[in-house]
C-alpha positions as CSV (number, residue, x, y, z in Angstrom):
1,X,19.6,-9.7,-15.1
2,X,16.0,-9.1,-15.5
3,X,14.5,-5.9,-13.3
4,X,10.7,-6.0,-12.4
5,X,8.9,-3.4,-11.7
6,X,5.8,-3.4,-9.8
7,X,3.5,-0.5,-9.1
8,X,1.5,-2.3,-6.1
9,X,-1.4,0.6,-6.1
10,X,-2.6,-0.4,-9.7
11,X,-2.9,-4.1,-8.8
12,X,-6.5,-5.4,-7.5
13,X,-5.4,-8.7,-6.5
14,X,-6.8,-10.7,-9.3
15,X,-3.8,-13.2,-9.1
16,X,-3.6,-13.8,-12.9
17,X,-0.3,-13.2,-12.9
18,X,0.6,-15.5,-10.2
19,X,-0.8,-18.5,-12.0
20,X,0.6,-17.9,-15.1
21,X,4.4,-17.5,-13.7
22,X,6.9,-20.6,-14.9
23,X,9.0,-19.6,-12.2
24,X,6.7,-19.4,-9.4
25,X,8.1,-16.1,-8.0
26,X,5.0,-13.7,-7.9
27,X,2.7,-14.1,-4.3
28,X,0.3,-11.6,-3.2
29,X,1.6,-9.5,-0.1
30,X,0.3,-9.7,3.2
31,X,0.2,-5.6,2.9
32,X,-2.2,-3.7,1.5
33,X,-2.5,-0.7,-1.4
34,X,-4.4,2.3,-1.1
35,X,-7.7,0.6,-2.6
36,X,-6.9,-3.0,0.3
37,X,-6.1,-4.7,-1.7
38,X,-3.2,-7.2,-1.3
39,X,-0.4,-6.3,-4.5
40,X,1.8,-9.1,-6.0
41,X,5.3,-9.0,-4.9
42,X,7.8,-10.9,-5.8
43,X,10.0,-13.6,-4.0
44,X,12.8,-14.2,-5.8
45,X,13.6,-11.9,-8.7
46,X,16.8,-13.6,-9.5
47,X,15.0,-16.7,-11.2
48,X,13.2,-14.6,-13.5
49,X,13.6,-15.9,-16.6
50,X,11.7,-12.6,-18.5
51,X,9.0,-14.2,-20.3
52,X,7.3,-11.5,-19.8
53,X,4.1,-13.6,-19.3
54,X,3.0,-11.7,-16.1
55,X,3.1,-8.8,-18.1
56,X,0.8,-9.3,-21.2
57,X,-1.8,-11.0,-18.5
58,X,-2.0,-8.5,-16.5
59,X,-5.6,-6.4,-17.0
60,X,-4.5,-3.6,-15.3
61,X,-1.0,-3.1,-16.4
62,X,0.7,-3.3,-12.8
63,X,4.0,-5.2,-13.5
64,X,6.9,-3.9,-16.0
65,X,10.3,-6.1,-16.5
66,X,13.3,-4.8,-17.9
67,X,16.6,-6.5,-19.3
């Protein structure tokens, strides 16, 4: 099983790593982070399939997985 991490006060809502998801299981929240921005969250962590693409997109290092 594939644990993600996300540490939603780094993210600035870019939504690069929505796009580039296989899986289609990143969405920006309806909350907001310290800066108001709306943080990626994910939907359903059990279809993650750990590409890790999310990750190496990213600009500003927000989301971690772990096996």
């Amino acid at each position: 099983m594939i644990k993600i991490v996300i540490h939603s006060e780094r993210c600035k809502s870019c939504g690069l790593c929505i796009e580039e998801c296989p899986q289609k299981i990143l969405k920006l929240s309806n909350s907001f982070n310290k800066m108001g921005y709306h943080f990626v969250e994910t939907t359903d962590e059990e279809k993650c399939i750990g590409c890790k693409r999310c990750v190496t997109i990213c600009p500003d290092v927000v989301i971690e997985l772990y096996k």
